[in-house]
C-alpha positions as CSV (number, residue, x, y, z in Angstrom):
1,X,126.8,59.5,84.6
2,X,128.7,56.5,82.8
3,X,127.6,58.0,79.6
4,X,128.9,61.3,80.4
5,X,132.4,59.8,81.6
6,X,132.1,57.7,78.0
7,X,131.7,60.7,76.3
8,X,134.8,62.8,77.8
9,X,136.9,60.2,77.0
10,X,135.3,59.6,73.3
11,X,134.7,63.2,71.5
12,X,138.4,63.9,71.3
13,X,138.6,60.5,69.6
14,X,135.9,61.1,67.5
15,X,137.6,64.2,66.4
16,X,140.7,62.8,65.6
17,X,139.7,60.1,63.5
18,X,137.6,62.0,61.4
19,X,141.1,64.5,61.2
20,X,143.1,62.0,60.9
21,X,141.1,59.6,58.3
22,X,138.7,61.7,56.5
23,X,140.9,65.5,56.5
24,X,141.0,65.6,52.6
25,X,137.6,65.1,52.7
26,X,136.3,67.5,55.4
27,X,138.9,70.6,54.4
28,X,141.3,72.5,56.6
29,X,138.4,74.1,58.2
30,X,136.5,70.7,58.8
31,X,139.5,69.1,60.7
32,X,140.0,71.7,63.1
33,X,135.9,72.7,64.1
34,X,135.5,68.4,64.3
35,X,138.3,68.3,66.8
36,X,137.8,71.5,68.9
37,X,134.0,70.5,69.1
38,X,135.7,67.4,70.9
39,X,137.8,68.7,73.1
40,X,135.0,71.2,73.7
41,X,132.5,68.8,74.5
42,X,134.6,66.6,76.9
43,X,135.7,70.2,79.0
44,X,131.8,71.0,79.2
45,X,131.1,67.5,80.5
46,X,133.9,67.8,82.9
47,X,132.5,70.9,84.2
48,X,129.0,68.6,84.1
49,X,131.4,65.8,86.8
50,X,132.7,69.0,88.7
51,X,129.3,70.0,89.3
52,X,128.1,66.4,90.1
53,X,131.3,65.3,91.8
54,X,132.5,68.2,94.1
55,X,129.5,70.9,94.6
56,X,126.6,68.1,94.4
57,X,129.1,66.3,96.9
58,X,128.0,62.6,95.1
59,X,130.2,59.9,96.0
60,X,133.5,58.9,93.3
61,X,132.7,55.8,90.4
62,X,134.7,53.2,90.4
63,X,133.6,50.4,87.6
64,X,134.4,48.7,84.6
65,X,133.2,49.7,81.2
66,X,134.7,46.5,79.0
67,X,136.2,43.6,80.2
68,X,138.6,42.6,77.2
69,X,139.3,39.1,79.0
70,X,140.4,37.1,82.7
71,X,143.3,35.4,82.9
72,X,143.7,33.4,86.4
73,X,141.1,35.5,88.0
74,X,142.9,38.8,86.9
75,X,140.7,40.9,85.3
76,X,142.0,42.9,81.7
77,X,139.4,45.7,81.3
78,X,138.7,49.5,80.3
79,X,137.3,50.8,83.7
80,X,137.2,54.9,84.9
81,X,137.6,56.2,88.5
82,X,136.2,59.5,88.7
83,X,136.9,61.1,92.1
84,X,137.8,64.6,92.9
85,X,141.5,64.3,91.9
86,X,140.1,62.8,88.2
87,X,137.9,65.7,88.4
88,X,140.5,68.3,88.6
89,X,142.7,66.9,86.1
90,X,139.6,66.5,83.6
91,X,139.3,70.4,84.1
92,X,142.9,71.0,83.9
93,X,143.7,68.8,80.4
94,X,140.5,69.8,78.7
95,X,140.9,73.6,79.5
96,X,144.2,74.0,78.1
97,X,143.9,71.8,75.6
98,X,140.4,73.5,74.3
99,X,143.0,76.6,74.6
100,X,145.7,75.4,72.7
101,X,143.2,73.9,69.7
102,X,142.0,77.5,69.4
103,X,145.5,78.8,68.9
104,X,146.7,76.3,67.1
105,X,143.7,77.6,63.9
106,X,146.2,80.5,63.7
107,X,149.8,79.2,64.7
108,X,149.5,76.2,62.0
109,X,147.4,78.3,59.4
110,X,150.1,77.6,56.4
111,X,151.3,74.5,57.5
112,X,150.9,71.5,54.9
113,X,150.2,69.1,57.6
114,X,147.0,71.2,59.2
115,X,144.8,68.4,59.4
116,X,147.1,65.7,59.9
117,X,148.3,68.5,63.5
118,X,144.7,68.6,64.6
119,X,144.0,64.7,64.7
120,X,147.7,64.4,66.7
121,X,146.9,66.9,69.4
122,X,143.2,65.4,69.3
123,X,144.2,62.1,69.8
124,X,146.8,63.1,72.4
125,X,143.9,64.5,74.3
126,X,142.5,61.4,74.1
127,X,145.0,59.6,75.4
128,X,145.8,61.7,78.9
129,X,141.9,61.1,79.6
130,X,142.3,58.1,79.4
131,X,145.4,57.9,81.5
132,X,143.7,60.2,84.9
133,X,140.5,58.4,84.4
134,X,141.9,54.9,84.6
135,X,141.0,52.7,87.4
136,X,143.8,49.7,87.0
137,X,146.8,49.5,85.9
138,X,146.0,47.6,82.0
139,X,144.5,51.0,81.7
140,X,146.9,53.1,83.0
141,X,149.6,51.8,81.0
142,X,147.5,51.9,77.7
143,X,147.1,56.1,78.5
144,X,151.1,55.9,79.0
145,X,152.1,54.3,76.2
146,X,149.8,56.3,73.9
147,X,150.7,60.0,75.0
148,X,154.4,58.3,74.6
149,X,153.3,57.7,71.0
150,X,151.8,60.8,70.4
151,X,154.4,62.6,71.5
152,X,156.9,60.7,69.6
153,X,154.6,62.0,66.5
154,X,154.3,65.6,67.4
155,X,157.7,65.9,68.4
156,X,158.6,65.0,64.9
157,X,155.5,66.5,62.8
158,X,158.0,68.4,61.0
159,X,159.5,65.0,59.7
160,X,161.7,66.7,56.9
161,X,163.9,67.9,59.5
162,X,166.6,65.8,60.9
163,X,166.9,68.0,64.2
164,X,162.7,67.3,64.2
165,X,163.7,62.9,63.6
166,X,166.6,63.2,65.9
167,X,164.2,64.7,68.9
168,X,161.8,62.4,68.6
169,X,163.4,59.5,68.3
170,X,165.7,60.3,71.7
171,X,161.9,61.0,73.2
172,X,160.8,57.8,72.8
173,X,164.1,55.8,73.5
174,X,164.8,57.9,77.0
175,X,160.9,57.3,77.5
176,X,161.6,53.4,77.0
177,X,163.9,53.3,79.9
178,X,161.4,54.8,81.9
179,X,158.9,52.7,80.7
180,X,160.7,49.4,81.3
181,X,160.6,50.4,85.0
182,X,157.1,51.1,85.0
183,X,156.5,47.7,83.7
184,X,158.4,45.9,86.0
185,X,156.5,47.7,89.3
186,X,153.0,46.8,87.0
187,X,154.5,43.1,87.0
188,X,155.5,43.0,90.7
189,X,152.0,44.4,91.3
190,X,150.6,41.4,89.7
191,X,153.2,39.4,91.5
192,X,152.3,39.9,94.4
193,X,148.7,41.0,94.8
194,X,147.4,39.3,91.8
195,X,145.2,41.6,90.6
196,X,145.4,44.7,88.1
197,X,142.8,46.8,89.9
198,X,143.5,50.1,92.0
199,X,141.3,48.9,94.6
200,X,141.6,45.9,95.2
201,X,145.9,46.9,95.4
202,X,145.5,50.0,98.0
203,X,143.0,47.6,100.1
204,X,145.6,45.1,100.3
205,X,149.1,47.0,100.3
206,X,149.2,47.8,104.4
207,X,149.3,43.7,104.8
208,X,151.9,43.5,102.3
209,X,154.4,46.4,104.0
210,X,156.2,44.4,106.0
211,X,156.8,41.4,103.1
212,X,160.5,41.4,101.3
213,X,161.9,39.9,98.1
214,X,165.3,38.9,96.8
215,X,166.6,40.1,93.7
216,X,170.0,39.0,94.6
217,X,170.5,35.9,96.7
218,X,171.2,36.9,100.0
219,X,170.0,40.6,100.0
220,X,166.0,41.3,101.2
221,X,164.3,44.0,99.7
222,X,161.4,45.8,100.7
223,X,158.7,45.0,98.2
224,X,156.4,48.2,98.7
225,X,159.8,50.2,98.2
226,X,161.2,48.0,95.1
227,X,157.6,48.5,93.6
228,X,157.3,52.2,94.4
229,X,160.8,53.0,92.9
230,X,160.1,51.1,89.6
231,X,156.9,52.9,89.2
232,X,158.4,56.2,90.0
233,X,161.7,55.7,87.3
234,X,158.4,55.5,84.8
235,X,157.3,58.9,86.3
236,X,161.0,60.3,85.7
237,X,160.5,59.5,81.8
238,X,157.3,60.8,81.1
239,X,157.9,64.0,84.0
240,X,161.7,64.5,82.6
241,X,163.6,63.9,86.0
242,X,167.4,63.4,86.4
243,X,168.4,61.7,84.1
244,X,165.4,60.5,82.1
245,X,165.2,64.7,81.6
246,X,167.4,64.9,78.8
247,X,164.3,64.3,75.9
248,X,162.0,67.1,77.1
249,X,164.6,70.3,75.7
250,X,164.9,68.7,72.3
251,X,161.0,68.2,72.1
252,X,161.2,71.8,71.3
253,X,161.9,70.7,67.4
254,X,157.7,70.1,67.7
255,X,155.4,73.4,66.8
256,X,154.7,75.8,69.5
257,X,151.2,74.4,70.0
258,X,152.5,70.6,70.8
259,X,155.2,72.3,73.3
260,X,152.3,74.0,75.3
261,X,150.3,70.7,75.5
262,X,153.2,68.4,76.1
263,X,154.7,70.6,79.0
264,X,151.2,72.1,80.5
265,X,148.9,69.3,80.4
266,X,149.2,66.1,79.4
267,X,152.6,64.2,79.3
268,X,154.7,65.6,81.9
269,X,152.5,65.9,84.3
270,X,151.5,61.6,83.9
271,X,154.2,61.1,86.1
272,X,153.3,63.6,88.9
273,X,149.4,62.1,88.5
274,X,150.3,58.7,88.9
275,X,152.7,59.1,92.0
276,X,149.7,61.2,93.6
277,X,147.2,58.4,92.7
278,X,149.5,55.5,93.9
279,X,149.9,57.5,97.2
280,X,148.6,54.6,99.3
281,X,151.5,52.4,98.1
282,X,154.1,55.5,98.3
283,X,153.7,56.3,102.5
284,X,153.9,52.5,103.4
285,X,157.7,53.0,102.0
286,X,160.0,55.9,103.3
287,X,162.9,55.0,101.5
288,X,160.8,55.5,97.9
289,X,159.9,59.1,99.5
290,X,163.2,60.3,99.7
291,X,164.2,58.8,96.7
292,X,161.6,60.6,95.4
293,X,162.8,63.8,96.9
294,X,166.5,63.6,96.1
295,X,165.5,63.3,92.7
296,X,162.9,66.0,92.9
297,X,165.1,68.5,94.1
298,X,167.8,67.8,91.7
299,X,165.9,68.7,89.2
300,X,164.1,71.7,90.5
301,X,167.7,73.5,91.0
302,X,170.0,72.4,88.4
303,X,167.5,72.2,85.3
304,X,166.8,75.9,86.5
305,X,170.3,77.0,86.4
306,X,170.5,75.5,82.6
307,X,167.4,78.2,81.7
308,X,170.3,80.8,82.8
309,X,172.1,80.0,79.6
310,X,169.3,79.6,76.6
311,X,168.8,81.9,74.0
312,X,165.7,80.2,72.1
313,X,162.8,81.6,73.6
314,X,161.1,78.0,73.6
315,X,163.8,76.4,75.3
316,X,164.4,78.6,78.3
317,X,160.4,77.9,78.9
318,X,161.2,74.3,78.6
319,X,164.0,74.7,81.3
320,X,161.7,76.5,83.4
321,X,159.3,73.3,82.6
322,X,162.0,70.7,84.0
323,X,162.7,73.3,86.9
324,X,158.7,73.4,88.1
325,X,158.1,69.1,87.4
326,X,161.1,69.3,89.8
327,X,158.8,71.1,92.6
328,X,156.1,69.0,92.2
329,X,158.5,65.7,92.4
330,X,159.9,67.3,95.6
331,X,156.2,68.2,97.3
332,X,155.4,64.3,96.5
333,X,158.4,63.1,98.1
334,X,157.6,65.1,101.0
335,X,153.9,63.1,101.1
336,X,152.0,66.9,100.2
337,X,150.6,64.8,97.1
338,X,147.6,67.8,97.2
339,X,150.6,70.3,96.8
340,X,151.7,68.9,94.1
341,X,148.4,68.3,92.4
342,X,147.8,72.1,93.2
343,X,150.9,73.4,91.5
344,X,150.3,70.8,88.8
345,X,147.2,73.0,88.1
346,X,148.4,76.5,88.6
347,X,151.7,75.7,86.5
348,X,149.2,73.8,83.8
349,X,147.9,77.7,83.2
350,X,150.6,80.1,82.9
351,X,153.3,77.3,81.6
352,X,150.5,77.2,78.6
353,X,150.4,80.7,78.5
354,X,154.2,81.2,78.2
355,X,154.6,79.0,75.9
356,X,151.5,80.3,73.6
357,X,153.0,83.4,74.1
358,X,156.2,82.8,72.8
359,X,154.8,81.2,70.1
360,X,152.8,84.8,69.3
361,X,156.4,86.1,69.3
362,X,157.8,83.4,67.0
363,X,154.9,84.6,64.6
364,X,155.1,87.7,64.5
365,X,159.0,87.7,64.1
366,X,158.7,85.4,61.0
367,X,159.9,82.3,63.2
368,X,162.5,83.6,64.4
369,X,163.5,81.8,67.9
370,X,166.7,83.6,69.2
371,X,165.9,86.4,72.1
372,X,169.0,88.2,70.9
373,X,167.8,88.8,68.3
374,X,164.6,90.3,69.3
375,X,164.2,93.5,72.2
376,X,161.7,96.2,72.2
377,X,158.1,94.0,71.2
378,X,156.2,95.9,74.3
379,X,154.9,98.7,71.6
380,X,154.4,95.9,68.7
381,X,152.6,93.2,70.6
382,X,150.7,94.9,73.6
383,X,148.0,91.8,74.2
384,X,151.1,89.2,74.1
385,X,153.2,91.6,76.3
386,X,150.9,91.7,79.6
387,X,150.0,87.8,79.4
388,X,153.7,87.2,79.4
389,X,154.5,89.0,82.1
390,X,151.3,87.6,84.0
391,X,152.3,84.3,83.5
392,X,156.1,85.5,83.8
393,X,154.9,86.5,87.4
394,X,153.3,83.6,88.1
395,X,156.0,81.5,87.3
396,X,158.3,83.3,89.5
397,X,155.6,83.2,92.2
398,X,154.9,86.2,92.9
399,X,152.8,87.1,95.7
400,X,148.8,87.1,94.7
401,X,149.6,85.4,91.3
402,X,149.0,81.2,90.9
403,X,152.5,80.0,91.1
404,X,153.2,82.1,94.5
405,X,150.2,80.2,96.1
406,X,151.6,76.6,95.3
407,X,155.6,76.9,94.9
408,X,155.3,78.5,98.6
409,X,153.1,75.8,100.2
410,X,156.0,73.4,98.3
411,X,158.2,75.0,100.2
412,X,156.7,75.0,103.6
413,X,156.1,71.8,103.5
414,X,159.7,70.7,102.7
415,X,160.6,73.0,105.4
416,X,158.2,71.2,108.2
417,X,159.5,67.6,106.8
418,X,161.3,65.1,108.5
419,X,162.0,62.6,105.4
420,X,165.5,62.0,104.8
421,X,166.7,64.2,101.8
422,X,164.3,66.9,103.5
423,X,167.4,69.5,104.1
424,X,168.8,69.3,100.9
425,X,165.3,69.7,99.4
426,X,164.5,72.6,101.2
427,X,168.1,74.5,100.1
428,X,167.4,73.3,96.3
429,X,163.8,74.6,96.2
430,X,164.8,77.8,98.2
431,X,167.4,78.9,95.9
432,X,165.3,77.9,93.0
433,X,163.1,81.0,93.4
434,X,166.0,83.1,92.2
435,X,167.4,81.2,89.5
436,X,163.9,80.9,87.9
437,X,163.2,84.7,89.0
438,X,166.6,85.4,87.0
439,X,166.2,83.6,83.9
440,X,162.4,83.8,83.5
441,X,163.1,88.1,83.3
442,X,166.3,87.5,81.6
443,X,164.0,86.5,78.6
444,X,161.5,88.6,79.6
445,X,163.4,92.2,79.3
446,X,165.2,90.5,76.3
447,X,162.0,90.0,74.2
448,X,160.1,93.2,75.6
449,X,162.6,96.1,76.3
450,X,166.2,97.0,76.2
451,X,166.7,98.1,72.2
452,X,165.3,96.5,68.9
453,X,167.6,94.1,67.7
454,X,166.2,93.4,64.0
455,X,166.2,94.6,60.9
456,X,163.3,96.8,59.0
457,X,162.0,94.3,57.2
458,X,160.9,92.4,60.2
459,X,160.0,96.3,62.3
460,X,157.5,97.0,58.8
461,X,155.7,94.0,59.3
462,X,155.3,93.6,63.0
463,X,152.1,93.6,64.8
464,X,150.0,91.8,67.0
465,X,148.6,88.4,66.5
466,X,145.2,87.6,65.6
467,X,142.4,87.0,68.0
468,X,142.4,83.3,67.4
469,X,145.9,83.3,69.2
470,X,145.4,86.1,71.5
471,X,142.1,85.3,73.1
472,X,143.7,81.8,74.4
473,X,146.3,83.9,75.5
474,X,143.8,85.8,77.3
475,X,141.8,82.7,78.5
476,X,145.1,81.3,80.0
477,X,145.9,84.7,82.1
478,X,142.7,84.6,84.0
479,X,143.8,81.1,85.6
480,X,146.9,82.1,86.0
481,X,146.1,84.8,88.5
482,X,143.3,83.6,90.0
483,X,143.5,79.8,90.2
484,X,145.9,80.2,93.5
485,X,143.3,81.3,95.3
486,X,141.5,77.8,95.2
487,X,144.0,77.1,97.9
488,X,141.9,76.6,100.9
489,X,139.8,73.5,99.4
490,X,142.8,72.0,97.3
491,X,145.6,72.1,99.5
492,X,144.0,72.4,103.1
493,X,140.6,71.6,103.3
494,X,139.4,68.2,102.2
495,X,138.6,68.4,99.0
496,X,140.7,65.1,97.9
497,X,138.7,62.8,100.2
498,X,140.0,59.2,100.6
499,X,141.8,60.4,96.7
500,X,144.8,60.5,98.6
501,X,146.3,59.2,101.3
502,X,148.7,60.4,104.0
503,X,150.0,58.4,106.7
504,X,149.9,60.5,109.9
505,X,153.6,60.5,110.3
506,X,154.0,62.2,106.9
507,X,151.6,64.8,107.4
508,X,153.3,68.3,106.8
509,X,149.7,69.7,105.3
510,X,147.9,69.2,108.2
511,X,150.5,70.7,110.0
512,X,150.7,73.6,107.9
513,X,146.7,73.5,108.0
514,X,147.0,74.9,111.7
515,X,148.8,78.0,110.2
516,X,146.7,79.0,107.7
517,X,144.0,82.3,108.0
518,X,143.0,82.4,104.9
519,X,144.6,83.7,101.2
520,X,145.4,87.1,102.5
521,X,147.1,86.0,105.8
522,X,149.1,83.7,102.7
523,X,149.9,86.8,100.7
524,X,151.1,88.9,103.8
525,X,153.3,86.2,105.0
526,X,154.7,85.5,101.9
527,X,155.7,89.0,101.4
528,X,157.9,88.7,104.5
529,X,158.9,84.8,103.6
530,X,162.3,84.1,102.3
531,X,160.6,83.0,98.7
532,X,159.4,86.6,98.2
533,X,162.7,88.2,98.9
534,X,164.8,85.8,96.4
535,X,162.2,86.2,93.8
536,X,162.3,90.2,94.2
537,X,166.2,89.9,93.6
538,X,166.0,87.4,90.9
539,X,163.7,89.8,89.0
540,X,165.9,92.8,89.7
541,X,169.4,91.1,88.8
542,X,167.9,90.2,85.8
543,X,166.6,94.0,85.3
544,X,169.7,95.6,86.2
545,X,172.0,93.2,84.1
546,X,170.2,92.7,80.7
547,X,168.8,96.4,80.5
548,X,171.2,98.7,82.4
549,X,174.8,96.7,82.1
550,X,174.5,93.8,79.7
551,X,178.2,93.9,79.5
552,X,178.0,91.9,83.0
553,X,176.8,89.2,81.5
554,X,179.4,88.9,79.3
555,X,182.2,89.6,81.4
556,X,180.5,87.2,83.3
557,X,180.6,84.1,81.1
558,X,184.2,85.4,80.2
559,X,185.3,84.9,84.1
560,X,183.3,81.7,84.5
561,X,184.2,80.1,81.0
562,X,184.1,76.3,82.5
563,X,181.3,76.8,84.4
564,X,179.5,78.7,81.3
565,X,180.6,75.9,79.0
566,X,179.8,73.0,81.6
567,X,176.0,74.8,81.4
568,X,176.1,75.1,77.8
569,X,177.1,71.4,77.4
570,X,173.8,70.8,80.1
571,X,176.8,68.9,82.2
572,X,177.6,66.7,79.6
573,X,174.0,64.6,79.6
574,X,173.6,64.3,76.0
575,X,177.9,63.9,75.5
576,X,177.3,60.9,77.9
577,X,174.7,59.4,76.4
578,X,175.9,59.8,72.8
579,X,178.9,58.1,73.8
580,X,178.1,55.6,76.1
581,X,174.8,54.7,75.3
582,X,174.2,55.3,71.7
583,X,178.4,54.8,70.9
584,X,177.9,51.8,72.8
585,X,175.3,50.1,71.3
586,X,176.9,51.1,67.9
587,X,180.0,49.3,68.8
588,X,178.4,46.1,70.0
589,X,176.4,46.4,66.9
590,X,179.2,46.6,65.0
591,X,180.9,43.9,67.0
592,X,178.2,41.7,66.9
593,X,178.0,42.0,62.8
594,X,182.1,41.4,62.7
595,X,181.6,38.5,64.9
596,X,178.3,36.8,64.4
597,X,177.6,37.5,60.5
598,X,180.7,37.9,58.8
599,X,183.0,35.5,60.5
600,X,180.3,32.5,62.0
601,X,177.6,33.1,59.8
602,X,178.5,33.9,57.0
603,X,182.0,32.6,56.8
604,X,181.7,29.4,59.0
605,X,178.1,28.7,58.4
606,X,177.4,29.7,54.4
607,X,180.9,30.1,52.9
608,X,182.0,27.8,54.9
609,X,179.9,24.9,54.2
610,X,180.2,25.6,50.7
611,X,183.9,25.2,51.0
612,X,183.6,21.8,52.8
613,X,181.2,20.8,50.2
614,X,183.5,22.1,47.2
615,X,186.6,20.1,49.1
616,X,184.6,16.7,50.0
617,X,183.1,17.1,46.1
618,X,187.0,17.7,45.2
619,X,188.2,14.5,47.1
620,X,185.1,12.0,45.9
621,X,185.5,12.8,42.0
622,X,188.8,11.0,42.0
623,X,186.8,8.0,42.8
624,X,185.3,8.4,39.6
625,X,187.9,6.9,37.7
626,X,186.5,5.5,34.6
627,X,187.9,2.2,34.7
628,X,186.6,-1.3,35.0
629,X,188.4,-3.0,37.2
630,X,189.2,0.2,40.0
631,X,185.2,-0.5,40.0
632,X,185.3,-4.2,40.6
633,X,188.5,-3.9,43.0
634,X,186.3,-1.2,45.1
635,X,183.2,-3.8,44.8
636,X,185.8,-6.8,46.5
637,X,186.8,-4.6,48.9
638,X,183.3,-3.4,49.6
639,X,181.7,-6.9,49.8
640,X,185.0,-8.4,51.9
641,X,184.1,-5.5,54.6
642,X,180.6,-6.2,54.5
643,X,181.2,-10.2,55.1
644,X,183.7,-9.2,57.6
645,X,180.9,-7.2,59.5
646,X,178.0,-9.7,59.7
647,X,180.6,-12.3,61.0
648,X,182.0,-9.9,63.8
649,X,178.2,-9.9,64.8
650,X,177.3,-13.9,64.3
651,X,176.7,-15.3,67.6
652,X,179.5,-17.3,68.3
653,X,181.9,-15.1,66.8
């Protein structure tokens, strides 16, 4: 089985260097069969380790592959852990991103940079496999930074456009600040347990919960919570939480194709993996949980209410994005790691499928992005229609479809915890279901019905995508229904094993375990839940407003201009951060320059040494008289000194 865990990791590789290095050489068509036989090998072979791992019922590996070199008995090596939550993330990342290879053949068929796209997103495959299959932390960080630097590529594939340069470049600086933090918890780690290995870490943790540190003399600090909180600020720049969130909306300048993989599969969801993984660490601290949780539910409610206010189709799916990572923060705060792995899944397939399907829009309407501008597409693009409002459904969670079986356990299990934060948690996530029922329809009757809002030019040529972007589309829905129904063995049977851990005080699942009958018990009770009802009025707000009074929502933002404008500004993030951040390192840039170049360096230092030089020169040459006997008086004096010297000295003297 090493060779088949080898080889996951490996074909995506493969594919992108032969992309990436050799795409003149192998053609359009070359780069993108060499990379989508890649991907498709590794999602084969992870079906291979599903088979092996979960129905077989064999026991997880844990083992090195190459040990680069030891330092003081701390081992620096490549090494995979494959257990059942590897397992589901290898299905997860090479499923949609076999999808979005596909799609991408017909999304990026003119572009210039075709081959140069396929050995990115190849290579960004690559990456996140190596990230969920990592057994230390050498590892772990090598799969973080590399998604970061893949991303930072995508993001700006489109390098000619400044908006394109400007997104990527606020990616990776908002992803360094996360990525300090992560550091320092890798460093503590080392610190304190000496060793880089998950293993040999979770064995030794419980001994080390009751140990403290000062980081200011005089103050103790709990190191399991210091370490847990700087691994987590890591997880809120890579899973865009408050206030590392503000890089994910821009990354919208990237193509379609990138936005799907970036916001299903692979980056955002590193964070949520890696708090699941670390698990063991995260229950021996309580204070990291609801810091966790605060942060989470933040995010879920008021990156939602933002979606409210978009009018490019790609970015009120990338609000909904922010909204959903915000879920899945909250069901790890609450210690329901498996919820949070489970939504990670389900929202992995319709977020894809959104986002695919918005680019078939963006195609077939000659790129354009704006939803007012659109209206009426049901009769153009049929296929595109009913996957949107599948995965439209699903995102709302409604009843029977993927997201209703996941965002409702999420909010259970916030409502049975006890974890301080838990209350405000429960109200955030609760009224989330309405705000994203509100905006995710707002977009969807916008696109779909009410009237046709272009011009004939655009009506003569519209029609539906070709098969190489609609059967992803297709292949995307299926999941999106049915994947909630894995809920029994995911969520509440033991499916996870020793994967995760949950310290009996902090077990909400088990306690919701009791309560569950089954998937259609689920879907019965949720129709009478709370969730169901908010949805249902989300979804018929949004109905009544943008198809049978759309001059609410204008007299709407006309009655609430500051709150409007406060939304449209996204509460003044980005304004802050241009200001302070960016402003601020300008100015002590600028200062610096002022300061250390022109007036020590270059005017003390250079200029002024030449001027001493130039003044001592100008003072000497008068020395240089000409005249004998200045010389021979300057001599006397010289030799008088000299004799007057040795005598001070002469013993005696």
């Amino acid at each position: 089985m090493e060779n088949i865990y080898l080889t996951i990791v490996l074909a995506p590789l493969a594919g992108a260097l032969l992309a990436g290095l050799f795409g003149k050489v192998i053609g359009r068509s070359g780069a993108h069969w060499v990379t989508i036989l890649g991907v498709a090998t590794s999602f084969v072979l992870s079906v291979v380790v599903f088979k092996y791992m979960v129905i077989d019922g064999n026991e997880p590996f844990n083992g090195p592959v190459y040990t680069w070199m030891v330092s003081d008995g701390i081992h620096m090596q490549v090494g995979f852990l494959v257990d059942r939550l590897t397992t589901l993330m290898l299905l997860v990342v090479t499923f949609v991103s076999l999808m979005v290879h596909i799609y991408t053949i017909g999304y990026m068929s003119d572009d210039p940079g075709y081959q140069r796209f396929f050995s990115y997103i190849a290579l960004f495959t690559f990456s996140m496999l190596m990230l969920v299959m990592s057994n230390n932390f050498l590892q772990l960080f090598f799969g973080w930074e590399a998604v970061g630097l893949v991303s930072y590529l995508l993001i700006g594939f489109w390098y000619k456009r400044p908006s394109a340069i400007y997104a990527n470049l606020k990616a990776f600086l908002v992803n360094r600040v996360g990525d300090f933090g992560f550091l320092l918890g890798i460093a503590a780690i080392v610190m304190y347990f000496n060793t880089l290995d998950y293993a040999g870490v979770f064995a030794a943790a419980p001994a080390m919960a009751g140990s403290t540190m000062q980081i200011f003399p005089g103050s103790d600090w709990s190191v399991m919570t210091v370490i847990c909180i700087l691994l987590f600020i890591g997880a809120m720049g890579k899973s865009a939480q408050v206030p590392l969130h503000v890089w994910l909306p821009d990354s919208m300048e990237g193509p379609t194709p990138i936005s799907a993989l970036i916001h299903a599969a692979t980056m955002v969801t590193a964070g949520i993996f890696m708090v699941a993984r670390m698990s063991p660490l995260f229950e021996l601290s309580e204070t990291a949980l609801s810091f966790v949780l605060v942060i989470g539910s933040i995010t879920a409610l008021f990156m939602g209410f933002l979606g409210l206010v978009q009018n490019d189709i790609k970015r009120v799916i990338a609000y909904s994005t922010l909204s959903q990572l915000g879920y899945m923060t909250v069901a790890l705060g609450v210690s329901a790691y498996s919820v949070g792995i489970f939504h990670l899944m389900t929202h992995a397939f319709f977020k894809a499928l959104l986002f695919l399907a918005a680019g078939s829009v963006i195609i077939a309407m000659h790129h354009e992005q704006d939803i007012r501008k659109m209206g009426g597409l049901r009769k153009y693009l049929p296929i595109t229609y009913w996957t949107s409002l599948v995965g439209s459904l699903a995102l709302i969670g409604f009843p029977g479809f993927a997201g209703f079986f996941s965002k409702d356990t999420i909010i259970e299990a916030v409502h049975a915890s006890h974890i301080a934060g838990s209350g405000f948690a429960y109200v955030s996530v609760l009224s989330g279901v309405f705000i994203t029922a509100l905006y995710s329809f707002r977009m969807f009757f916008l696109v779909f019905h009410t009237h046709e809002r272009f011009d004939e030019h655009t009506r003569a040529h519209l029609h539906e995508t070709p098969a190489v972007v609609t059967v992803p589309l297709i292949m995307l829905a299926i999941p999106s229904v049915v994947a909630g129904y894995w809920i029994d063995p995911v969520v509440f049977g033991d499916y996870f094993g020793d994967a995760i851990f949950v310290s009996h005080a902090h077990d909400v699942v088990g306690h919701l375990a009791e309560e569950f009958h089954g998937t259609s018990a689920f879907i019965l009770h949720g129709l009478t839940g709370p969730a169901f009802w908010l949805a249902t009025a989300g979804l018929g707000t949004a109905w009544f407003i943008y198809t049978q009074k759309p001059s609410i929502a204008e007299q709407l933002a006309q009655r609430f201009q500051l709150v409007y404008r406060i939304m449209l500004d996204k509460y003044g993030f980005d304004r802050f951060n241009e200001i302070f951040f960016a402003g601020g390192a300008r100015g002590t840039g600028w200062t610096l320059w002022k300061l250390g170049d022109v007036l020590l360096i270059d005017g003390l230092l250079v200029n002024g040494s030449a001027r001493l030089v130039g003044w001592v020169s100008g003072v000497v040459r008068h020395v240089q008289t000409g005249y004998l006997y200045h010389y021979a008086f300057s001599m006397i004096i010289g030799l008088l000194l000299l004799l007057s010297w040795f005598l001070w000295l002469a013993p005696g003297a």
